[in-house]
N, C-alpha and C positions, 0 to 999 in steps of 0.2 A: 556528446552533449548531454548534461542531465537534465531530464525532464520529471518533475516528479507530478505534473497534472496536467490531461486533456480532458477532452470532451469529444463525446465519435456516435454519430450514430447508427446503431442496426437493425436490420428489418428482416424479420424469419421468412422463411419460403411461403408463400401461399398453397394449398391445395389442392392436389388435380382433380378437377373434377369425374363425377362417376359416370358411366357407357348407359346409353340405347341400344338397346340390340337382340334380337332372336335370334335363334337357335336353325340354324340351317343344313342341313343336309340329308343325304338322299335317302330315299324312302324312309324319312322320319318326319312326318307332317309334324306343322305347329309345334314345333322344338322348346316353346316356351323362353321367358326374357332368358339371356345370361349376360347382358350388361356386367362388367368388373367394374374394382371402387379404384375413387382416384389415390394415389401414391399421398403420402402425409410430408409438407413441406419440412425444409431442414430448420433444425434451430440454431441460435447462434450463440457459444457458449463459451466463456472467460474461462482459462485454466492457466493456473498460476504456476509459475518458471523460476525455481531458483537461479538459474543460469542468467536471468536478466536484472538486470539492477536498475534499469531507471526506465519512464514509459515513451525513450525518446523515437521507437519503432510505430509509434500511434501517433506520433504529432503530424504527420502528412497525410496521411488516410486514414480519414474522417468517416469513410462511410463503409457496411458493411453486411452483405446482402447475400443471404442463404439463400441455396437452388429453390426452387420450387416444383411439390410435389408433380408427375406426369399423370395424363390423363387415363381413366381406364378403358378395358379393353373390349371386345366378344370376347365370346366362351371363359368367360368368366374368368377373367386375366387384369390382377391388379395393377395400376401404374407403380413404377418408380419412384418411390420417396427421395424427394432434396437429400443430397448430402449435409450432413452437420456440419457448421461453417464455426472454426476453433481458432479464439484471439486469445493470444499469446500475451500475460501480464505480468509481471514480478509478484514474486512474493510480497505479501504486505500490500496490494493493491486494495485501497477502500473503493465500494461501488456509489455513487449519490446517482438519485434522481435527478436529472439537468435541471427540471423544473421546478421542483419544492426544495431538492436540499435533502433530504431523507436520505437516510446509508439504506442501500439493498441487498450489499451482500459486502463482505471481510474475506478475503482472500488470504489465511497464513501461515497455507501449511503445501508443500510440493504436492502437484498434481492435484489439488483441492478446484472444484470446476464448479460453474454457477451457468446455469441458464438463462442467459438475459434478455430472451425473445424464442418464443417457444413455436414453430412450425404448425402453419393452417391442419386441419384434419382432413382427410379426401373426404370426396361425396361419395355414396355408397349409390352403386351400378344399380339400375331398374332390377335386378333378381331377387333384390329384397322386397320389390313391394308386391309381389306376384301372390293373389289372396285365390278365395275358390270363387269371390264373386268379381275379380278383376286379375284376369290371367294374362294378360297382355297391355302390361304398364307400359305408358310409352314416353315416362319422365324418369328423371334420375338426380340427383342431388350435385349442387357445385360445390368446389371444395371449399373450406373455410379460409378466409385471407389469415396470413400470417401476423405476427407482432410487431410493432417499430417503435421504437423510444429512443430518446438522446440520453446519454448516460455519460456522467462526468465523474473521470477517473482522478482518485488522488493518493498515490504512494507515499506510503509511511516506515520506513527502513528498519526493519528488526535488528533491531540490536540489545545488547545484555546489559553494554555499559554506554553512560553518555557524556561526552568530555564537554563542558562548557566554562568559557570564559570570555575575556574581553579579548579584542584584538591582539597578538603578538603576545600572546600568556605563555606559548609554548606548547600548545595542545597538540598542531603536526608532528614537531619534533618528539615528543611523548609518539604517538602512535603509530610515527615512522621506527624506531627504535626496537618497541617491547611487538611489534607484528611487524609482517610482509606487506604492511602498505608503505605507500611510494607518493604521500601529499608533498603539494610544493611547499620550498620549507625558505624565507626570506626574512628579514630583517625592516618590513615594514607593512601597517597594519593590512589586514584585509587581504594578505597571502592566500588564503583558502576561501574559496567562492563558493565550492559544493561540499554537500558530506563525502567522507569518506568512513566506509567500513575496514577494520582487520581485524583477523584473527588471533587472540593473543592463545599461547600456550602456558598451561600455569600447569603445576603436581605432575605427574608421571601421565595421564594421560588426560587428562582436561583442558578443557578450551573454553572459550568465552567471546562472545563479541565485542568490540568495538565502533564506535561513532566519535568522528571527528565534528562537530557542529562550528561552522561559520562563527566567528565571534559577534559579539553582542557589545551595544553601549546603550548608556543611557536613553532613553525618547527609543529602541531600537522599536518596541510595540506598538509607536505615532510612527513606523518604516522610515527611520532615520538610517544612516549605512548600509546593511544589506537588511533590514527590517529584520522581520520576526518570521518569513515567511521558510525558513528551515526547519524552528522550533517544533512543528510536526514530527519531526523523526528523533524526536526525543521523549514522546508521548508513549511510545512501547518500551522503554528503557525501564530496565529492572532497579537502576541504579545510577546515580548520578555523581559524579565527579568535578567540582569546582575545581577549578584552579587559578591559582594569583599570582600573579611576574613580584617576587621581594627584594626585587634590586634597587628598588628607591627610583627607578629614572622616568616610572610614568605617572602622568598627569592625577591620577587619582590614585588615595594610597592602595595597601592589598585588601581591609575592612571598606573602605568606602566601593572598591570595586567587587566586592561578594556582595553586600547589598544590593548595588544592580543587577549583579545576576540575579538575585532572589525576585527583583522588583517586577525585572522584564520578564521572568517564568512567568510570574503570580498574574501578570497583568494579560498574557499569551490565554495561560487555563491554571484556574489557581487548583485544580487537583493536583497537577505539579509539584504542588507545597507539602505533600504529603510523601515523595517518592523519598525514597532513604537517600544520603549523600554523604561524601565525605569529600575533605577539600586536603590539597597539595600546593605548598606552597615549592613555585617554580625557580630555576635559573638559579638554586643553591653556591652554584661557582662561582656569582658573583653578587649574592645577597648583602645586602644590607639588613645590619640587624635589628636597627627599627622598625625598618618597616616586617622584618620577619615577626617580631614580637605582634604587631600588629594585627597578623595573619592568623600565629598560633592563638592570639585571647577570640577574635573572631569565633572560631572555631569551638575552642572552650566554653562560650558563650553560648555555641547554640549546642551542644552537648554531643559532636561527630567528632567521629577519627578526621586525626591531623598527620598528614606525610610531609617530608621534607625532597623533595626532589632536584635531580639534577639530569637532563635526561641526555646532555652532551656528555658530561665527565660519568652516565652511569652512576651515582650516586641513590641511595634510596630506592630504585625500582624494583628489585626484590619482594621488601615486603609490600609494598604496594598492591602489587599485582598480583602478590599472593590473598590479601585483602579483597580485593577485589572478583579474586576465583571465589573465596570462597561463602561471599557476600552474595555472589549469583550463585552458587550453587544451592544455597539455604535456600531464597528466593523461589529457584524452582522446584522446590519442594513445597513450598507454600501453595504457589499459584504455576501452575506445569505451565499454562496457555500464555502467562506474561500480562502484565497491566496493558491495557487499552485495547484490548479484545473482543469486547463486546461492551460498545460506545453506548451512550444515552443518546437517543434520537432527537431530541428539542437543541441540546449544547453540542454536537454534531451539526443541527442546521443552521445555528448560529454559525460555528465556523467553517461551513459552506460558501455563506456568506462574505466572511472575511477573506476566504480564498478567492472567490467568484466575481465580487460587487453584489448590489441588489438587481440587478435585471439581470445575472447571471454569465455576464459576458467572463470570455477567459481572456 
């Protein structure tokens, strides 16, 4: 199942408290405190997992509670600190506060860890407070309670490239093709339900990602068909990829359906409008040539590379997807880390919001 947003909360270890206690034994009067401190509770700490792709391991437990520090000893013998209690996220996992909406931390790099509730401190054992006017203290400090907050997770899928179009454009079959993914690939809209990432191989030793994005119609940003609620994971995309069915047999022609996609990006986050793109027109096998003409002036129009594709007959994908290497490659030369890396906190809590409701419910 893909899950790309919960909400879970966790609560660091509390503190052991710190010892009463003097010093006893034989023929050594008045041995003076040796009270030990208490152990320092465990903290609870997100560390990001290439290995997992979606947060569907967080959707049933919800709660998450680091040991707490043990108490201390005589003879000056510290407690046991809490084990650190480590939740396992995908990479790409954004951190919000359940409550405001505020990102707390961006997860997007292997083994990159965040602290998201930090363990009580022990109390320190009566030996510290032993003065020359007060030699036998006979208090000792409790540990400090640990941290607890609700934090709501929302995964944003890195990827290089981002295929967007309407329903049955061709997007699967594209991506089942030129990579090792395995989308379901059918003959009527609304075939693909979740993203799919793959690997595409371009030049002698380069590679590049891939996103499959859920197709899109019209009103999709009023959550008409599958809404807008995948368009997230096309936010970290270096590069974006239209694509148009020019066979003449759908409802809207291949210009009137690139402007939706522009309309429902812009309407989603219009930074959007700024990502680079280039559009492919689809199903060359069995094109129709006005509505192709259509597609190329489209294009023309807005000043982007124009592909002719066929991704059954193999047609055109060549250079495409040499394009497309070396479109990401440029890219991460410019920006190593990737666009949406380090979010604006106010248009971040806005689409908090949109993902959440306003009282926050998931």
């Amino acid at each position: 199942m893909f899950v790309d947003h919960v909400k879970i909360s966790v609560q660091s270890g509390n503190g052991g408290a710190g010892c009463v206690s003097f010093r006893r034994e034989k023929f050594i009067p008045k041995g003076g405190p040796d009270g030990g401190d208490g152990g320092h509770g465990g903290h609870v700490t997100l560390v990001a997992e290439s290995g997992l792709s979606t947060l569907s391991e967080l959707r049933y437990k919800k709660h998450y509670n680091a040991d707490n520090g043990a108490r201390g000893g005589g003879g000056q013998c510290t407690g046991r600190s809490g084990d650190e209690l480590l939740v396992r996220v995908p990479v790409g996992t954004v951190v919000h506060d359940a409550e405001s909406g505020a990102i707390l931390a961006d997860l997007t790099e292997e083994g990159q860890r965040w602290v998201s509730a930090r363990g009580g401190k022990g109390g320190l054992g009566n030996q510290h407070f032993a003065t020359s006017r007060r030699q036998t203290p006979r208090y000792a400090q409790p540990g400090m309670p640990g941290e607890g907050r609700e934090l709501a997770l929302e995964l944003r899928l890195l990827a290089d490239v981002g295929l967007v179009g309407l329903p049955n454009a061709g997007k699967s079959t594209l991506i089942s093709v030129i990579s090792a993914a395995r989308p379901k690939v059918a003959d009527y809209p609304f075939t693909t339900l979740i993203p799919n990432l793959g690997v595409v191989n371009w030049g002698n030793f380069d590679a590049f990602v891939m996103a499959d994005i859920p197709g899109l119609i019209t009103g999709a940003s009023q959550g008409k068909g599958l809404g807008d609620q995948f368009l997230r994971h096309v936010e970290r995309t270096r590069i974006l990829l239209f694509m148009a069915d020019v066979t003449g047999l759908t409802e809207e022609t291949p210009d009137q359906a690139l402007d939706t996609l522009r309309e429902e990006l812009k309407a989603y986050d219009p930074a959007l409008m700024e990502r680079p793109f280039a559009v492919a027109a689809t199903k060359m096998d069995a094109a129709d040539p006005d509505a192709l003409a259509l597609a190329r002036d489209w294009a023309e129009s807005h000043g982007v590379r124009f592909f002719e594709i066929s991704a059954v007959a193999g047609t055109g994908i060549d250079p495409l997807v040499t394009f497309l290497g070396q479109a990401v490659h440029d890219a991460k030369a410019r920006q190593p880390h990737g666009p949406g890396t380090t979010p604006v906190a106010p248009a971040e809590t806005e689409r908090y919001r949109q993902i959440w409701g306003e009282e926050g419910s998931s």
